[in-house]
TIDRENPA-315549 format. One record per residue (C-alpha): x, y, z. Coordinates in steps of 0.25 Angstrom, whole numbers, padded with zeros to 4 digits, always signed. Layout:
XYZ...
//
This chain:
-0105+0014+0021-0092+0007+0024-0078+0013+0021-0077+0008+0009-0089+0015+0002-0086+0028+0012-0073+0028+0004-0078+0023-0011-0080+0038-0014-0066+0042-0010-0060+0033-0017-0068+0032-0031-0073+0043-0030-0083+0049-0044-0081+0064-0039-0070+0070-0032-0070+0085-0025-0056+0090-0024-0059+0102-0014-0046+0112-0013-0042+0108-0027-0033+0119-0032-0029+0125-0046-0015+0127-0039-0005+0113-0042+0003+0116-0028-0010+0113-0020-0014+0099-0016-0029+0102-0021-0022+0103-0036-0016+0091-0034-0026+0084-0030-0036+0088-0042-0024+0085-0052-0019+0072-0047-0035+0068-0049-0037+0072-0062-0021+0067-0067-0025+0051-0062-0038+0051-0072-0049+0051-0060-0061+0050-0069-0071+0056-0058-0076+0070-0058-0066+0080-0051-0071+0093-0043-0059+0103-0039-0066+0111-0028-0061+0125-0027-0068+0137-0025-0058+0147-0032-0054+0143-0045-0065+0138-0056-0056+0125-0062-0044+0116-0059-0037+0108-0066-0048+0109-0077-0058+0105-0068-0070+0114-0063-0068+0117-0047-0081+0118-0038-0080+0128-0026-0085+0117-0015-0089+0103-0015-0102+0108-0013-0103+0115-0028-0100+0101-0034-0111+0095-0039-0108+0081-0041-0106+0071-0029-0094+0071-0023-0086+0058-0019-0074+0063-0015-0067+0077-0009-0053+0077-0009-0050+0091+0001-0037+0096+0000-0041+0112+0005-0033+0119+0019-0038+0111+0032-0047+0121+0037-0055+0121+0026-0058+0105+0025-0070+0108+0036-0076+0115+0026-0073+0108+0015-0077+0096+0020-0092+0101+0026-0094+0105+0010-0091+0089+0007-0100+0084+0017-0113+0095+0011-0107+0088-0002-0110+0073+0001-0096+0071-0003-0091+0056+0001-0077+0056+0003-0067+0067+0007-0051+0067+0006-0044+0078+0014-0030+0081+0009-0030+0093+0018-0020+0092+0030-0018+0101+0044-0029+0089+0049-0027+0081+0061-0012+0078+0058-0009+0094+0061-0014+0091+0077-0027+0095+0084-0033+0106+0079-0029+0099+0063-0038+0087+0070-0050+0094+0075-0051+0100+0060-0049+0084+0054-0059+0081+0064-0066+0092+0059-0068+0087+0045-0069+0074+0048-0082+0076+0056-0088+0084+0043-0084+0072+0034-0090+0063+0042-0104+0070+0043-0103+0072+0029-0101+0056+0027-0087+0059+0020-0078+0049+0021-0064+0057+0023-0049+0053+0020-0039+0063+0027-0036+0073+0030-0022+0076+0027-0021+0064+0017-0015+0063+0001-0026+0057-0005-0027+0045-0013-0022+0040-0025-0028+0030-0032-0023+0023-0044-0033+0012-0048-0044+0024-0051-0035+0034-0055-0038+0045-0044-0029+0052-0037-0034+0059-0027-0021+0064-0018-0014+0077-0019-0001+0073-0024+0003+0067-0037+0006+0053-0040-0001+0038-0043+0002+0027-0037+0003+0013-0048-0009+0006-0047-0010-0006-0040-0016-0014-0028-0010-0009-0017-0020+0002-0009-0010+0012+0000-0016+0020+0012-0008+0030+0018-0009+0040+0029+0002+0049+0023+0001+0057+0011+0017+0059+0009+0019+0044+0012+0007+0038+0002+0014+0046-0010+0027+0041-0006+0020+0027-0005+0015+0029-0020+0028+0031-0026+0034+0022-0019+0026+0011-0025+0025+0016-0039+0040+0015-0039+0037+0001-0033+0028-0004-0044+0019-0004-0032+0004-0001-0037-0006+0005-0027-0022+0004-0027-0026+0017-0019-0018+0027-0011-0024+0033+0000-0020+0044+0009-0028+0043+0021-0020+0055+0030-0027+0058+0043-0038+0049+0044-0049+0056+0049-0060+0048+0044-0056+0037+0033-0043+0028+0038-0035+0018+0035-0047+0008+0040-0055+0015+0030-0046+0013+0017-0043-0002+0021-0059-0005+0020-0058+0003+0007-0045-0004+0001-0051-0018+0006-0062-0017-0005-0053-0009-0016-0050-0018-0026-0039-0012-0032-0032-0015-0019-0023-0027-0014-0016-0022-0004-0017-0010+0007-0005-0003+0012-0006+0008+0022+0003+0018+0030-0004+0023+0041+0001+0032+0054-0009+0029+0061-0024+0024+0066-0035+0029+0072-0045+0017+0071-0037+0005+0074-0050-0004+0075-0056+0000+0063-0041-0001+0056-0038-0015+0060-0053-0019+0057-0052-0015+0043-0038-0022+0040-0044-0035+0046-0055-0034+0037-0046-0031+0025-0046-0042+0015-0032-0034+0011-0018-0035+0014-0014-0021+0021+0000-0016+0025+0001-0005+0032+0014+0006+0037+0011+0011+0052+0020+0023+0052+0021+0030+0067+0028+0017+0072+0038+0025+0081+0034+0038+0091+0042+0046+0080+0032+0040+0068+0021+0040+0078+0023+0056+0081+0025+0059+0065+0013+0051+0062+0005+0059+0071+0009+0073+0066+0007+0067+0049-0009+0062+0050-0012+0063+0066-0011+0050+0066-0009+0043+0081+0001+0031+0076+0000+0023+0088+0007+0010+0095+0017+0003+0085+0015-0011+0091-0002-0007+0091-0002-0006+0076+0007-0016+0072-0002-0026+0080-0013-0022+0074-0008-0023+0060-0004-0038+0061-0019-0041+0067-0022-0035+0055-0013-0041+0045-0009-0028+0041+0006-0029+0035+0015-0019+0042+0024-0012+0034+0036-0001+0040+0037+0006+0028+0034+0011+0014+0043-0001+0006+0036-0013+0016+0023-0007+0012+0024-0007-0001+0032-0020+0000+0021-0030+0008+0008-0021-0001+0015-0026-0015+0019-0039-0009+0004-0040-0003-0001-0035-0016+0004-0045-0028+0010-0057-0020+0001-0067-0014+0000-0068+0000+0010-0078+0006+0006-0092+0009+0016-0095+0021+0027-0088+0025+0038-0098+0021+0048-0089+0010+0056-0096-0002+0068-0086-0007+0075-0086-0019+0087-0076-0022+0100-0076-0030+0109-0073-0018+0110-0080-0006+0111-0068+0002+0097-0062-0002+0089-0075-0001+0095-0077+0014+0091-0062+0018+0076-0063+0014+0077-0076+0020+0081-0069+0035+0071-0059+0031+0060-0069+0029+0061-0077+0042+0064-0065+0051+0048-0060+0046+0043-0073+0049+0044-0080+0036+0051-0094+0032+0059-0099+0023+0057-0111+0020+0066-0124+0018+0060-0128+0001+0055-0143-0002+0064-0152-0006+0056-0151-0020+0059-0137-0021+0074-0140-0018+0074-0151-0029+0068-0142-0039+0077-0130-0036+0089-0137-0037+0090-0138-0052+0087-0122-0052+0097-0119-0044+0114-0117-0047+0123-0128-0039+0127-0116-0031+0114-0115-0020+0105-0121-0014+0090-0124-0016+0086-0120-0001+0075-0108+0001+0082-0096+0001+0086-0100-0012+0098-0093-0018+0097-0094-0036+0113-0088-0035+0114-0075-0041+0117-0080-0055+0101-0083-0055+0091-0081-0069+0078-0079-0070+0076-0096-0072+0082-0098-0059+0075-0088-0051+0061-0093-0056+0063-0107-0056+0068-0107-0042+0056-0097-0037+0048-0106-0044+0052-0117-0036+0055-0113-0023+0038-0104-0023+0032-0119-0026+0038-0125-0014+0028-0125-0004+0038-0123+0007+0037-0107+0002+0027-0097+0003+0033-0086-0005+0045-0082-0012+0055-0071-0012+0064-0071-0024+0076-0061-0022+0088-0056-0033+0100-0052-0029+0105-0041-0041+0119-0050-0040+0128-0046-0052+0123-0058-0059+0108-0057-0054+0098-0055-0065+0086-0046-0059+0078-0047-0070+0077-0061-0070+0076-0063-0058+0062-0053-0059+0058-0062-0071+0060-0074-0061+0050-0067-0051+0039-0061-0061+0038-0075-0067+0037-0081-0054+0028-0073-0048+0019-0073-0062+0021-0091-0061+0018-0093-0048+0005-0084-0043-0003-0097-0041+0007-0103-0030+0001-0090-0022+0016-0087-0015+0022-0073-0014+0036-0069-0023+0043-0057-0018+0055-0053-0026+0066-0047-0018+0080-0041-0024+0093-0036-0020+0101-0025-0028+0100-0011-0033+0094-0002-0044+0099-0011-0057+0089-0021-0054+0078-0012-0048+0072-0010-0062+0071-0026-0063+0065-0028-0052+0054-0018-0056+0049-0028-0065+0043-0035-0051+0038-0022-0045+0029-0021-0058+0025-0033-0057+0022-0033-0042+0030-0042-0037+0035-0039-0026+0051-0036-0025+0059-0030-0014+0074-0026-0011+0076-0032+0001+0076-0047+0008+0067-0039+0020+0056-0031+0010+0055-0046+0002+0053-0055+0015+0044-0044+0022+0035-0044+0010+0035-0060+0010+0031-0058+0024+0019-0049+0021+0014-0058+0010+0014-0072+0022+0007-0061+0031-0003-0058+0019-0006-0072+0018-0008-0075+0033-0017-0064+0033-0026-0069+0022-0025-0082+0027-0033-0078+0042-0043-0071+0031-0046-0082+0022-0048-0091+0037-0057-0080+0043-0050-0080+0053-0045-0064+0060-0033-0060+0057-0023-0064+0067-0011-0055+0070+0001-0058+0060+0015-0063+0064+0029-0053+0063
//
């Protein structure tokens, strides 16, 4: 079988052992069985125990191997020394897919390896596919089934997240529920030992619930196998590559025994690849919504609208610094502007409305300047001026965006000032539009959306993907 139906019983799994559960709620075996049961997993649930009759309400078994039924998935969360053991009864078992929450694995140094090594030989002569060790789990909020150790859903939406830390992927999940940002799956993929990040790319690929993959990984240990599955992915990917430095390189090493590698080594392969780079939790987050509900940009020429000069000239020095353009308009587009705009400005691209600017003249203006066929995308940016209206201006966006889907050009929102207009602007993270705070995070995201669309491009012509462009 190929990874994806190797993985099919992890991830949907009908029966799920969880072997270390615990009737005590400080211990991750308890947490693990709750967090199951709360989401409204509608599988059969075995807590495997061999000391207390019933957790939670449910009956415990003493071992996998007094479980009648067949089991998909065991999630091990029991002392390391004992996961040898425990894995050898999953493999007399005929269980398909094992998680291993446990840690003191290869991440602990040599003698922690030789044990991973250890279970991974019994996993594979067993045919168990295995994600871990030392990993969270994985939350997924499609199918109601969280399968981590600690508590909390991320929103659902299309955006699929694979990370090799446990503390960062929870950070990562509220981060983007405070976002408005939805995720598909979240999974944990800690050490590595058998299934990696090549493996959940081919998974995610033909998941779909899933738009968009983003990843933060410390390292990898099959670097043809990695870049063949991101070729082949018909997906967008962007991906964190923490351990950049020799200081983040050491840390990496000593968190999931992962061997980071030459900067330069990996950033190359990422552009051969099309696999957008992003530095850090926000820029992922920014290009994965961008990527997930704007469409790819057609060019990278960039029409800007704002109500204060300064903001629109900033995101234009952003723009062209990363490569894009902006464009001089048609002389249409002029003509037709002119009668939107006050005496005061000029109808040139970047495009200042004056700070005095309603939700008419923002719409009729980004209207206008999105039909020209000098532009490829637009960024329309609010400065909360004393006299700015923010939630007209976000009317002005929604309403545009909602018009003008069929022209298949990109809006990124972008606004300037603090708290009081922070709840306005909410309206556009529900909505999934993107919106950012800052001329860079805007123009970075427009960038990734013109990369996106080179990327489909080479697809669509057959053709390999040929490196991209800084």
């Amino acid at each position: 079988m190929g990874a994806v139906e190797d993985l099919r019983p992890i991830f949907s799994p009908k029966t799920i052992a969880v072997i270390g559960a615990s009737r005590n709620p400080m211990k991750v075996g308890y947490e693990i069985l709750q967090n199951i049961l709360v989401n409204g997993y509608t599988g059969k649930v075995i807590p495997i125990n061999p000391e207390t009759p019933q957790i939670i309400g449910l009956k415990t078994q003493p071992s996998v191997l007094a479980v009648k039924e067949d089991i998909d998935l065991a999630i091990i969360a029991v002392p390391a020394e004992f996961v040898p053991k425990v894995m050898t009864e999953c493999a007399k078992k005929k269980v398909k897919g094992a998680i291993v929450i446990s840690s003191g694995f290869g991440e602990i140094g040599e003698k922690g390896k030789e044990l991973e090594d250890e279970v991974l030989q019994i996993a594979r002569k067993g045919g168990i596919r295995l994600i871990g060790p030392n990993t969270l789990g994985y939350k997924d909020p499609i199918d109601n089934l969280d399968a981590a150790f600690v508590f909390g859903m991320p929103r659902p939406g299309e955006i699929a997240l694979i990370s090799q830390s446990g503390a960062l992927c929870i950070g990562m999940i509220y981060y983007a529920n405070g976002e408005y940002i939805g995720l598909s799956r979240v999974i944990s993929i800690g050490n590595k030992a058998d299934v990696d990040d090549a493996d959940i790319i081919d998974y995610l690929d033909q998941d779909d619930a899933t738009k968009v993959i983003a990843m933060y990984i410390e390292g990898i240990k099959d670097g043809k196998k990695f870049l063949d599955s991101a070729r082949r992915c018909r997906k967008p990917i962007v991906a964190i590559k923490a351990g950049r430095t020799p200081a983040g390189s050491a840390a990496a090493s000593t968190h999931t025994g992962s061997l980071s590698g030459s900067d330069a080594v990996y950033d190359s392969a990422f552009k051969q690849v099309h696999i957008q780079r992003a530095y850090d939790v926000i820029e992922l987050f920014d290009f994965a919504r961008a990527l997930a509900y704007q469409p790819p940009a057609p060019g990278n020429r960039v029409g800007i609208i704002s109500n204060g000069g300064g903001a629109g000239i900033m995101v234009a020095d952003w723009c062209e610094s990363i490569g894009l353009k902006v464009p001089n308009l048609t002389k249409r587009t002029i003509e037709a502007l002119k009668p939107q705009l006050p005496p005061i400005t000029t109808a040139r691209n970047p495009l200042d409305v004056t700070g005095d600017a309603r939700f008419h003249r923002y719409h009729a203006t980004g209207s206008i300047m999105l039909s020209d066929p000098n532009v490829d995308s637009l960024i329309m940016t609010c400065v909360h001026a004393g006299i700015a209206r923010p939630r007209e201006y976000v009317g002005a966006v929604i309403k545009l965006v909602e018009e003008k889907r069929n022209l298949k050009k990109p809006i990124v929102a972008c606004w300037v000032g603090g708290p009081e207009i922070d709840e306005v602007v909410q309206e556009l993270r529900v909505k999934n539009i993107p919106v950012y705070a800052s001329a860079m995070r805007a123009a970075k995201a427009v960038r990734c959306l013109y990369d996106e669309g080179r990327r489909l491009e080479l697809l669509s012509k057959g053709k390999p993907k040929e490196p991209r462009a800084d």
